[in-house]
C-alpha positions in Angstrom: 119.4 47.9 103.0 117.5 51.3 102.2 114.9 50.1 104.1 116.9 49.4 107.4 118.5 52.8 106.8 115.4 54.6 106.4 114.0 53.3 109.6 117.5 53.9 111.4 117.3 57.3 110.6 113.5 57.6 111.9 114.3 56.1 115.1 117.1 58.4 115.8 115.2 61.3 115.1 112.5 60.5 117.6 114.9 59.8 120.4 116.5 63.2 119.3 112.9 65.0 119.4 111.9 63.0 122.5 115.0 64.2 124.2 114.8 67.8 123.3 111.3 67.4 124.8 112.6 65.8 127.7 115.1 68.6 128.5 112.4 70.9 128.5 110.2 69.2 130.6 112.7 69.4 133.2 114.3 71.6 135.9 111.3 73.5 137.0 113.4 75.9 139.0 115.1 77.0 135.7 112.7 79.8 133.2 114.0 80.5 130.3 115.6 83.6 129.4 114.5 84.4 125.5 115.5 82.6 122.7 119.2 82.4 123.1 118.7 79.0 124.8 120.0 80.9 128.7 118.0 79.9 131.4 117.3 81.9 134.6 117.6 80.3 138.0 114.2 81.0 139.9 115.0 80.6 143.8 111.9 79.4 146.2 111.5 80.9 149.4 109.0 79.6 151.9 107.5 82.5 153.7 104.7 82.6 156.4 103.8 86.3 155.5 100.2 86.7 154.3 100.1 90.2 154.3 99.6 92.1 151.0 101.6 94.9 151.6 104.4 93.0 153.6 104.5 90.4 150.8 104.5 93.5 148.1 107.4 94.9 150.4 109.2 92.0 150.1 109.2 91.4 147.2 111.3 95.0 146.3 113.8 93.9 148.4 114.0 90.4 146.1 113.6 92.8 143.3 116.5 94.8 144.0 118.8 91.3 144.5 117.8 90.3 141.0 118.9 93.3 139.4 122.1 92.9 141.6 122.7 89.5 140.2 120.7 88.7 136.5 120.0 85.4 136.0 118.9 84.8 139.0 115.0 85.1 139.9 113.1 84.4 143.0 109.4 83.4 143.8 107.9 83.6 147.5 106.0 81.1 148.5 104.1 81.4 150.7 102.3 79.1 154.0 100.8 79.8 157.2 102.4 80.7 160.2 100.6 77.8 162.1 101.0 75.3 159.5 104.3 76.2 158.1 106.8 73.6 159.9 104.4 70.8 158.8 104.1 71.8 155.1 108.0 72.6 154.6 109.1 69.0 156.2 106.1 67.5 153.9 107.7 69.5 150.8 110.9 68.5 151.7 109.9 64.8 151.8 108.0 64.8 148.6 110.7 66.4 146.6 109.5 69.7 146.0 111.5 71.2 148.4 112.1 75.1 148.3 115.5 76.5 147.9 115.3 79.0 151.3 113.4 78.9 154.1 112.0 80.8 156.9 112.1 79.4 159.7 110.6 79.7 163.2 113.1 79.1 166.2 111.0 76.8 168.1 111.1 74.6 165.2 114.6 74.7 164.3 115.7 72.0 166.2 113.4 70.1 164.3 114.4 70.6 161.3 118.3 70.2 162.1 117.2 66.5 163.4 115.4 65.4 160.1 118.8 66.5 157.7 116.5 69.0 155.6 118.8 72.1 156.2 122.0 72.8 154.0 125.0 72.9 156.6 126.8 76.4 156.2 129.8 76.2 158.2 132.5 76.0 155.3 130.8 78.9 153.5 132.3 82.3 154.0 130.5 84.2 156.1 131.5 87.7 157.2 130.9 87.0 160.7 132.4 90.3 161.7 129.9 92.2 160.0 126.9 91.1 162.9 126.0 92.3 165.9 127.0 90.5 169.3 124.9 87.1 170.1 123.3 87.4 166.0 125.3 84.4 164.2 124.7 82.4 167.3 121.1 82.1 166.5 121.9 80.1 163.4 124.1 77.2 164.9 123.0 74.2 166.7 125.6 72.2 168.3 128.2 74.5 167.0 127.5 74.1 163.4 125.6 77.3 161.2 122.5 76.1 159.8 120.8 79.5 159.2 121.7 83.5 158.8 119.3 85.9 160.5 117.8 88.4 158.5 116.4 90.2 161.3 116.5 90.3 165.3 114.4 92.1 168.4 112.6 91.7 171.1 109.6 92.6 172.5 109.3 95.8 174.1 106.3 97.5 176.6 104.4 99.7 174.1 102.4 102.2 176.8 99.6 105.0 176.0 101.0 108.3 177.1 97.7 109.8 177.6 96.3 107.2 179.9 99.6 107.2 182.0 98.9 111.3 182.0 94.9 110.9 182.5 95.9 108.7 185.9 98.5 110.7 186.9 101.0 107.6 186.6 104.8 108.7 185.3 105.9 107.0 182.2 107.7 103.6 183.1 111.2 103.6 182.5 114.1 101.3 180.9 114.8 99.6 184.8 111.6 99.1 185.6 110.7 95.9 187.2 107.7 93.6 188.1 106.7 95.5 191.2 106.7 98.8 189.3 105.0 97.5 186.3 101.9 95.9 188.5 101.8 99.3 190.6 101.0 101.3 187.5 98.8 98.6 186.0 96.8 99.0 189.0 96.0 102.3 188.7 95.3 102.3 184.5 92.8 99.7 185.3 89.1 101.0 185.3 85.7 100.0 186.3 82.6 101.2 185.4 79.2 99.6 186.6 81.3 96.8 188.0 82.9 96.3 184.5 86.2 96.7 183.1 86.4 99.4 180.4 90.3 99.7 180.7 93.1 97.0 181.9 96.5 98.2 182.7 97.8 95.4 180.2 96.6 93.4 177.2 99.0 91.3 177.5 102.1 89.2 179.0 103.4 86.2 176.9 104.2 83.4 179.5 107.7 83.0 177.2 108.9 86.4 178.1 107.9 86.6 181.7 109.7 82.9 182.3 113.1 84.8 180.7 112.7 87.7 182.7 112.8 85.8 186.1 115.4 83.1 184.9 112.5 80.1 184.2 111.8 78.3 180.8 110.4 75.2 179.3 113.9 73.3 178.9 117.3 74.9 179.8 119.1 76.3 177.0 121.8 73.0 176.1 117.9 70.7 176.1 119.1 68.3 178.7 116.9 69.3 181.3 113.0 70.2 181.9 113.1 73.4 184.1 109.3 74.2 184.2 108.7 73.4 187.4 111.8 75.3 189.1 111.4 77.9 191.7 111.7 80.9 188.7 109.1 79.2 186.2 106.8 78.5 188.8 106.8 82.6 190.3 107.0 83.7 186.3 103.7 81.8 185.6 102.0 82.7 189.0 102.7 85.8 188.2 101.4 85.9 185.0 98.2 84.1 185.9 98.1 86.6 189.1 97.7 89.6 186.2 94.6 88.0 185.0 93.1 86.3 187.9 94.3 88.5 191.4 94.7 91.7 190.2 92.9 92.1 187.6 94.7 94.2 185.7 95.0 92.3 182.0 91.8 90.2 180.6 90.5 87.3 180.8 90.1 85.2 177.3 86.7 85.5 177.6 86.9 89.4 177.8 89.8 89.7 174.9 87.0 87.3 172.8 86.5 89.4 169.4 89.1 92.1 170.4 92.1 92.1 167.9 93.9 94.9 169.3 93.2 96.2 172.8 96.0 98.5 173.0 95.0 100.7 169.9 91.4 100.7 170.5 92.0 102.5 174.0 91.2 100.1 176.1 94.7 98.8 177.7 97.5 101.1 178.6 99.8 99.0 178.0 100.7 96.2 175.3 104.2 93.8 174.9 105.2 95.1 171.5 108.3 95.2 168.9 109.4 96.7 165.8 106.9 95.1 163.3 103.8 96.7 165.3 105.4 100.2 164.8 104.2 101.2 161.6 100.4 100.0 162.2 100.6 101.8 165.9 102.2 104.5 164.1 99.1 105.1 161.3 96.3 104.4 163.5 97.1 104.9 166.8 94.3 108.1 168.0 97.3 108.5 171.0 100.7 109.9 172.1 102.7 106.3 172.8 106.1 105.1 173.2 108.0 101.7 174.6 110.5 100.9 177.3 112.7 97.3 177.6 110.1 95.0 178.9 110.1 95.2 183.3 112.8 93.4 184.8 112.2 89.9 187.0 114.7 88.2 188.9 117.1 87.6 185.7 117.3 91.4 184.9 116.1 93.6 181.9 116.7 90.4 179.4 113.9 89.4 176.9 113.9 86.9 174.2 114.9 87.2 171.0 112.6 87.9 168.3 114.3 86.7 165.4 114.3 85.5 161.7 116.9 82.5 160.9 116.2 82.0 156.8 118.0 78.4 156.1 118.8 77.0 152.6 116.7 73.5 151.8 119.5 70.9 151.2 118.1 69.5 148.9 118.5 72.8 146.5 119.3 72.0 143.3 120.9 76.0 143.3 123.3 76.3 146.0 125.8 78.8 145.0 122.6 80.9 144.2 120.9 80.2 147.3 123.6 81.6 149.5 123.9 84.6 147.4 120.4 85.3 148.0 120.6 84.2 151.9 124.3 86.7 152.0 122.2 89.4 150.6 119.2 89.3 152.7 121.6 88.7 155.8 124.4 90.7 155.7 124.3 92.4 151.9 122.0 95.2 150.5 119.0 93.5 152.3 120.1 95.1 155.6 120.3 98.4 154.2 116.6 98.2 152.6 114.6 96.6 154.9 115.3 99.8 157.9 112.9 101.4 155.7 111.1 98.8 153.5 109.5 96.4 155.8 110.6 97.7 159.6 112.6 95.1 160.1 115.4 95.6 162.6 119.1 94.9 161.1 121.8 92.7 162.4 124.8 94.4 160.8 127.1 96.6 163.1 126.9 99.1 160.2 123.3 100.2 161.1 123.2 99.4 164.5 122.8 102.9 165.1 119.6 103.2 162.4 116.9 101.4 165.0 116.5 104.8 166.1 115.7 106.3 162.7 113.6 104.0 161.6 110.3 104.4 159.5 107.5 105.0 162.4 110.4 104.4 165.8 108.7 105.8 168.4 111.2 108.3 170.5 112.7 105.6 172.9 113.5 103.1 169.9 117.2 104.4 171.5 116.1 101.9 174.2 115.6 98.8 171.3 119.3 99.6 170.1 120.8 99.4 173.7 119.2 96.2 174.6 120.4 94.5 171.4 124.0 96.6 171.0 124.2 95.4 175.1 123.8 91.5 174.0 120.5 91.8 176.0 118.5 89.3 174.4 118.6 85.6 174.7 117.2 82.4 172.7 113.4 82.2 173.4 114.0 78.5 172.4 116.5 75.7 172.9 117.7 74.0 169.5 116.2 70.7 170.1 114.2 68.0 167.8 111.3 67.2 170.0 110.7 71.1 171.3 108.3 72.3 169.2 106.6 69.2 170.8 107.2 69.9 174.3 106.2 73.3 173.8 102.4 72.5 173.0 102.3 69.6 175.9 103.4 72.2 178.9 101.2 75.5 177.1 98.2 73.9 177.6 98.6 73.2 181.3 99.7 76.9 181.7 96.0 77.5 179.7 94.3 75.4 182.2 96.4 77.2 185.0 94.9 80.5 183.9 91.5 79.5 183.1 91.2 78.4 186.9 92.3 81.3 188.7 95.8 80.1 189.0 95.1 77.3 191.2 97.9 74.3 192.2 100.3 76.0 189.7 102.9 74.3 191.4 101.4 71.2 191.4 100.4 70.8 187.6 103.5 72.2 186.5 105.6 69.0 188.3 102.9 66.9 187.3 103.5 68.0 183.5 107.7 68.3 184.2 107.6 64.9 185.7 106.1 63.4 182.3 107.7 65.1 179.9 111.2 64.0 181.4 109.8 60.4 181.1 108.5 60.8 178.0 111.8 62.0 176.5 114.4 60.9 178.4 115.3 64.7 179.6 116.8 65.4 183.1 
């Protein structure tokens, strides 16, 4: 009998040490928090921002939400802006899944489609609090998937002195197309039969297909619209700037240039908030911005925005959406004017664009157009877009690369299969 107790009592007290071994082994999102046996919550966020600085930024706004909230710590993690969709759905799928996530709009869809996003709709949200068209950003189908932490558009950054050199006036909030190629004509300079100054570095084919009403898909995702009478003129047009006139280069001539605009070689540059600072520090020029030229739809311009979701497989979620409230609509909002030049989407500092760290002196112009409800979604919320997307760009590519030839054609040729291949009107 002493025998079988004393070997009872040994077996229970390596279960007890193997489970207190156990316990510590798991819940890696938990560090502990001194001897007391409390445990912090550490909070994953996926990020695509690479940037020293910006990352060091960022992290004082995290900083500043811990010491609101002890207990509560959080890590950025970071990947690669052109890798980023891929490694958060393979994180997600191998169960390592972060707690928040940034994500890119053209991927949203996606990621709705696969079930990897927490649904927000029963949370309470101050929805009062945002700016017109902001909380919309974050639903698909009518259901809140994400908060945006920050929202803009792209805006013409122009060189004062090379406007004033040519005698050209500054461009103004209404201008449109035809005024915008007029003066990029006349910035555009040629020495010994080579270019030494273009009128523009450059025109994303996104923003000139929302300026005249065109796009990819329509907005709901039930129909391919590349090839209507707007998306055809918006990428004519843009292949006409490179090709025709002459006026913004070629990728051959951009080869090796990062930044045409600030080495004073193109008047004029499609910029937004998060160029200010760096245009601000090295910029050997007087410079400003205006609302990007109007095409057939008006002076709208797509949204440039940051939708932050929370993983749903989070093992924290009550923490989570403190972190995502704070960096939304809390604290965050009020920091990051100053902290990393991000533009708010709370009423309560809608009149701060204009005061921003490095604003050039028409940032009034940035507050209008997003006060005014003057952006739009540079993306439908669909599954396969993100797909779509990198079929019809290349064909736009080509479409530059040959002077701009049979745009018409290839774009119906490219329309035609991508509503076969997905079943799209």
């Amino acid at each position: 009998m002493g025998k079988k107790k004393g070997l009872g009592i040994l077996v229970l007290s390596l279960i007890l040490v193997l489970s207190a071994f156990m316990t510590g082994c798991s819940g890696s999102s938990s560090d502990s928090a001194g001897g007391g046996g409390s445990k912090d919550v550490t909070l994953r966020i996926l990020v695509w921002n690479n940037n020293p600085e910006g990352t060091k930024l960022e992290g004082e706004i995290f900083k500043a939400f811990e010491k609101e909230n002890p207990g509560i710590k959080v890590k950025q993690v970071y990947a690669p802006y052109d890798k980023f969709n891929d490694k958060f759905l393979t994180m997600s799928a191998g169960g390592d899944q972060p707690d928040l996530v940034w994500i890119q709009p053209a991927a949203f869809g996606q990621f709705v489609g696969k079930n990897v996003l927490m649904d927000l709709s029963d949370k309470k949200i101050d929805k009062d609090a945002y700016m017109p068209n902001v909380l919309e950003l974050g639903q698909v189908k009518g259901k809140q998937y994400a908060l945006i932490r920050d929202a803009s558009t792209f805006q013409l950054g122009y060189n004062k002195d090379m406007f004033d050199a040519a005698g050209v006036p500054y461009p103004k909030d209404d201008w449109t197309w035809d005024d915008f190629l007029a003066a990029a004509k006349k910035l555009t300079k040629q020495k010994n039969g080579k270019t030494v100054q273009f009128g523009m570095e450059n025109f994303y084919t996104n923003e000139l297909l929302v300026e005249n009403g065109g796009g990819f898909v329509s907005q709901d995702g039930n129909s391919v619209i590349v090839d209507s009478p707007e998306s055809i003129e918006a990428i004519q047009f843009g292949s006409d700037l490179i090709n025709k006139h002459h006026v913004q280069p070629t990728s051959a001539q951009s080869q090796g240039l990062s930044n045409m605009f600030l080495a004073g070689q193109a008047a004029m540059k499609m910029m937004g908030p998060w160029d200010w600072a760096d245009t601000a520090k090295n910029a050997k020029f007087k410079w400003d911005v205006v609302p990007l030229p109007a095409g057939k739809a008006g002076n709208v311009s797509a949204a440039a925005y940051l939708p932050i979701g929370i993983g749903k497989g989070t093992k924290h979620p009550e923490e989570a959406f403190k972190l995502l409230t704070f960096l939304s609509s809390g604290k965050g909002q009020d920091m990051q004017i100053d902290t990393i030049s991000a533009v708010p989407v709370v009423k309560r500092n809608s009149d701060k664009i204009e005061t921003m760290k490095n604003a050039p002196e028409n940032a009034k112009s940035l507050a209008a157009s997003l006060a005014n409800g003057k952006t739009v979604m540079n993306a439908p919320y669909i599954p396969e877009y993100a797909e779509i997307a990198n079929k019809i760009q290349p064909v736009i590519d080509n479409i530059n690369l040959k002077g701009g030839k049979d745009t018409e054609k290839q774009l119906k040729k490219i329309a035609d299969q991508i509503r076969k291949e997905y079943n799209l009107k």
